[in-house]
N, C-alpha and C positions, 0 to 999 in steps of 0.2 A: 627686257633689258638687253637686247639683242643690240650687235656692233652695226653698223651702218657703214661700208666702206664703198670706197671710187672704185667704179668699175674698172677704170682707166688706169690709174696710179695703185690701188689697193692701200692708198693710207687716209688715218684718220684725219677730216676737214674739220680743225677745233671753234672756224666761224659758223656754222651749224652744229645742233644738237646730234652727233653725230652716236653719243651711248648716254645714260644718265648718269652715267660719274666721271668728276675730274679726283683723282685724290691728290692734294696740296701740299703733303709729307708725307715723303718715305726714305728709310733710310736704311741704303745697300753697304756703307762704309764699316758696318761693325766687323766685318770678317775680315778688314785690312789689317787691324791692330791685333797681336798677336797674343798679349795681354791688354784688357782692359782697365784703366782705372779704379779702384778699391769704389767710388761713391756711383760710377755705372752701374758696377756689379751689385750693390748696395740700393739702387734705382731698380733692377733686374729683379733681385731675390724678394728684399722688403716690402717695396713698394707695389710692382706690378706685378709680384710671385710669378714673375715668365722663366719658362723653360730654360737649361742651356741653352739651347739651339739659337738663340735669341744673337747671338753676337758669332757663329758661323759665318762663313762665306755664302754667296748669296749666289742659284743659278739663274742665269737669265731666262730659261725655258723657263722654271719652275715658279718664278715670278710672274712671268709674262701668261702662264694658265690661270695662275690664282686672279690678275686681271681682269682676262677675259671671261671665268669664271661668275665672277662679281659685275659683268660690265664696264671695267674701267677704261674709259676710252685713252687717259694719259693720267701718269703719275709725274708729280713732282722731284726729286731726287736731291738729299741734302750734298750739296758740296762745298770747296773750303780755299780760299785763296790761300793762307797759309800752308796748308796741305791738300793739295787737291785728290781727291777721290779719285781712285784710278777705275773702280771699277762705276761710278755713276758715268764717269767722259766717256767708258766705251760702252756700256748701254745706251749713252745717248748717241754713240755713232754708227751702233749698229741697228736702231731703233730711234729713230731723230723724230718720227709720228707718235711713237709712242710716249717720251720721257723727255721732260726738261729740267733745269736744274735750277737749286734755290743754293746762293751763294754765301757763306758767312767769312771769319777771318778777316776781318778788316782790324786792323791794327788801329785804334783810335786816339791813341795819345802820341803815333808819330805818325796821322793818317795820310800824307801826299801821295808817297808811292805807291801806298795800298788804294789808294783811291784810281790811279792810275790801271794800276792792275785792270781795276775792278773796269774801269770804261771798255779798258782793251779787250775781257774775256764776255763784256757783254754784247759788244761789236764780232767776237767772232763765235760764243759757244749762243745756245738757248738759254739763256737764264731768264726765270720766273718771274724770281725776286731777288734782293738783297734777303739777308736774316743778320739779328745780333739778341743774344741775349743777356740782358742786364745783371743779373747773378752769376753768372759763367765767367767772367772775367773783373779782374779792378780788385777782387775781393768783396765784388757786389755792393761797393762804394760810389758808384755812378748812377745815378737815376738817369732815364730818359729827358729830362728835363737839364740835365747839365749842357752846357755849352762842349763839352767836349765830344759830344753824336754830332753838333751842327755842320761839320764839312763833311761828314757821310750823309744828313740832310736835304743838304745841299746839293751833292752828287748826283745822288738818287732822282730829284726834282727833277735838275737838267736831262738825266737821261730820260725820264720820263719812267723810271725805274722803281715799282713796286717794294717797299720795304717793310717788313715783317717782325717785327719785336715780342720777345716772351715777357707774357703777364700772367700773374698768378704765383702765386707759391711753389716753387718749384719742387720738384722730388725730390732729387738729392740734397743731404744735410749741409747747404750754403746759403747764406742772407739774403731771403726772398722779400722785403720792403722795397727794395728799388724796381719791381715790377708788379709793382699795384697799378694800374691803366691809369691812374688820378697822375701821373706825370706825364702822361701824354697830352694832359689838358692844355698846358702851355707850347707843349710841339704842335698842336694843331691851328692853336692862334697863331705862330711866328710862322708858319708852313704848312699855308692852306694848301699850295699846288700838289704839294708829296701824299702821293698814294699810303697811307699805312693799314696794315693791320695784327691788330692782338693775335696771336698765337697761342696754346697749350692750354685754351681757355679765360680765364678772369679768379678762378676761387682764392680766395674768400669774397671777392669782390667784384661781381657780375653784375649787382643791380649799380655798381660806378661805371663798370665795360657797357649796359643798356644807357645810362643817360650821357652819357659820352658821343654814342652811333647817335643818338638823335638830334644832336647838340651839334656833331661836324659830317659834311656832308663826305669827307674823306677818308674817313676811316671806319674800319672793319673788326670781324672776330671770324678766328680761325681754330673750330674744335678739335685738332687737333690731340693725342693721345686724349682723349676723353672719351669713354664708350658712349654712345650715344642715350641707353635707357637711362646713364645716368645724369643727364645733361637736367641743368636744375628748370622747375617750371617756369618759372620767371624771363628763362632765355626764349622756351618754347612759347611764351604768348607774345614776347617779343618778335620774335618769327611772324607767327599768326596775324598780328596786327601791322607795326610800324614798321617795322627790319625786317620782310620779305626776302629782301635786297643783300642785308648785309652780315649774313652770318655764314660761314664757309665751312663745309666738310671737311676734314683733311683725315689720315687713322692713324701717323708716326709710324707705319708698318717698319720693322717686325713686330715693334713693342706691342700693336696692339694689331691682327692680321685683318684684312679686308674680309674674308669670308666669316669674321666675327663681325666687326663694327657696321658694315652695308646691311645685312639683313635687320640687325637691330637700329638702322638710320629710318629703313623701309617698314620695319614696325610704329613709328612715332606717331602719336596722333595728329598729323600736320595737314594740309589741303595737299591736293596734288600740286598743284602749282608752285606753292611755298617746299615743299619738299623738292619738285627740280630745278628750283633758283638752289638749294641749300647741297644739293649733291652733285651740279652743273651750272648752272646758267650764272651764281654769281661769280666760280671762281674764273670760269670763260668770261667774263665781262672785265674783271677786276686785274687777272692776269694776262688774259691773251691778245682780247679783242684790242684790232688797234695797232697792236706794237710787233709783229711782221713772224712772231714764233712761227705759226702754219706754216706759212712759208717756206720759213728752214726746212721745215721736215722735207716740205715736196722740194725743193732744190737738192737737200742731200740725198732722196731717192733718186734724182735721176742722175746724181757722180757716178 
């Protein structure tokens, strides 16, 4: 699992296999808020019994070991047009090979200027992808399937911008129906061109997230806080046979830390191959390849 780097430049090339992992969420913003909301801390204690430490400030070294540790040649980074993350912008400017950002905060019921936003920071920061979660806001009265995502849809499309939506039941105690992946069925007919992918898994509803992938040639799953031994077998034959292609590592770091979820990714009874399309090669194809990210990095190395 050894790092591959430019002689020349010494940064990661994300158009080659340059280590075997891309991780597709992690999130450094918990240590900005000073208190956290009652159903975070509630997601923390109950749900994923994690440590304090879990909602700390985050060291860039200490980070960037536990990567290199694990192989990670880039991590994703959640950030927030609403509130932007102070500390994801300056990892990604002081580390632009290493880290790119995944964007959420899009205001949907008054979305023009949020949309605007959204073009202008993806023209000047790294952004991965868009993200929205359908139970996080509205009072989880919005499916995916409402008219009111379609001009962030649409956005997305024209930029040619990766969009990422939570499916499954979420952790904290708020109205998880409006992200069962079965409402994506009709986003994917009206907007075949938009890259999507499920996030934070599918349960209860994984064998709908399986004939969904194989149904649209667009869309993805992103396992995300999900430890890997637990990953149900029905996704893992999935893997093995037809979705080689389309299921995507991610760990939620801190919620759940790389040097836990990688070794148990690397434990999975999966082929070699299927295993570095699923810790590499899909989220390099899905997120990178293409849309000029590398790049960034080697232009901000040489300011």
């Amino acid at each position: 699992m050894g790092e591959k780097r430019s002689d020349t430049t010494g940064v990661f090339d994300v158009t080659t296999k340059a280590s075997q992992v891309i991780d597709c969420l992690a999130n450094v913003h918990f240590g900005e808020t000073e208190k956290q909301p009652t159903w975070m801390l509630k997601v923390r204690d109950d749900y994923f019994k994690g440590p304090e430490s879990m909602f700390a400030p985050v060291d860039l070294a200490e980070l960037l070991d536990e990567m290199d540790e694990q192989g990670v040649a880039k991590a994703i980074l959640m950030d927030n047009l609403a509130k932007p993350s102070v500390t994801a912008r300056k990892f990604v400017e002081a580390k632009p090979e290493r880290f790119a950002l995944a964007m959420g905060g899009v205001n949907l019921l008054r979305p023009m200027p949020s949309l605007r936003e959204l073009a202008a920071v993806v023209t000047d920061l790294p952004v991965a992808y868009a993200v929205v979660g359908p139970s996080f806001w509205g009072d989880g009265q919005f499916p995916p399937s409402d008219a009111v995502y379609y001009p962030l849809y649409t956005k997305c499309a024209e930029l040619e911008l990766p969009l990422c939506i939570n499916t499954g039941i979420p952790g904290p105690p708020i109205p998880g129906e409006v992200q069962n992946p079965i409402h994506l069925d009709r986003v994917c007919v009206r907007f075949p061109e938009l890259k999507l992918c499920m996030i934070h898994g599918a349960d209860p509803w994984w064998d709908i997230a399986i004939r969904l992938m194989i149904k649209y040639q667009n869309l993805r799953l992103m396992t995300s806080a999900w430890s890997p031994k637990r990953l149900p077998e029905n996704l893992l034959h999935y893997m093995r046979t037809r979705g080689s292609n389309k299921v995507i590592y991610a760990s939620d770091w801190p919620v759940l830390k790389m040097r836990r979820v990688i070794p148990e990714a690397l434990a999975l009874n999966l082929p070699a191959d299927v295993l570095d399309n699923y810790l590499y090669n899909n989220a390099n194809e899905f997120f990178f390849v293409g849309r000029g990210l590398e790049e960034y990095g080697m232009q901000q190395r040489e300011h």
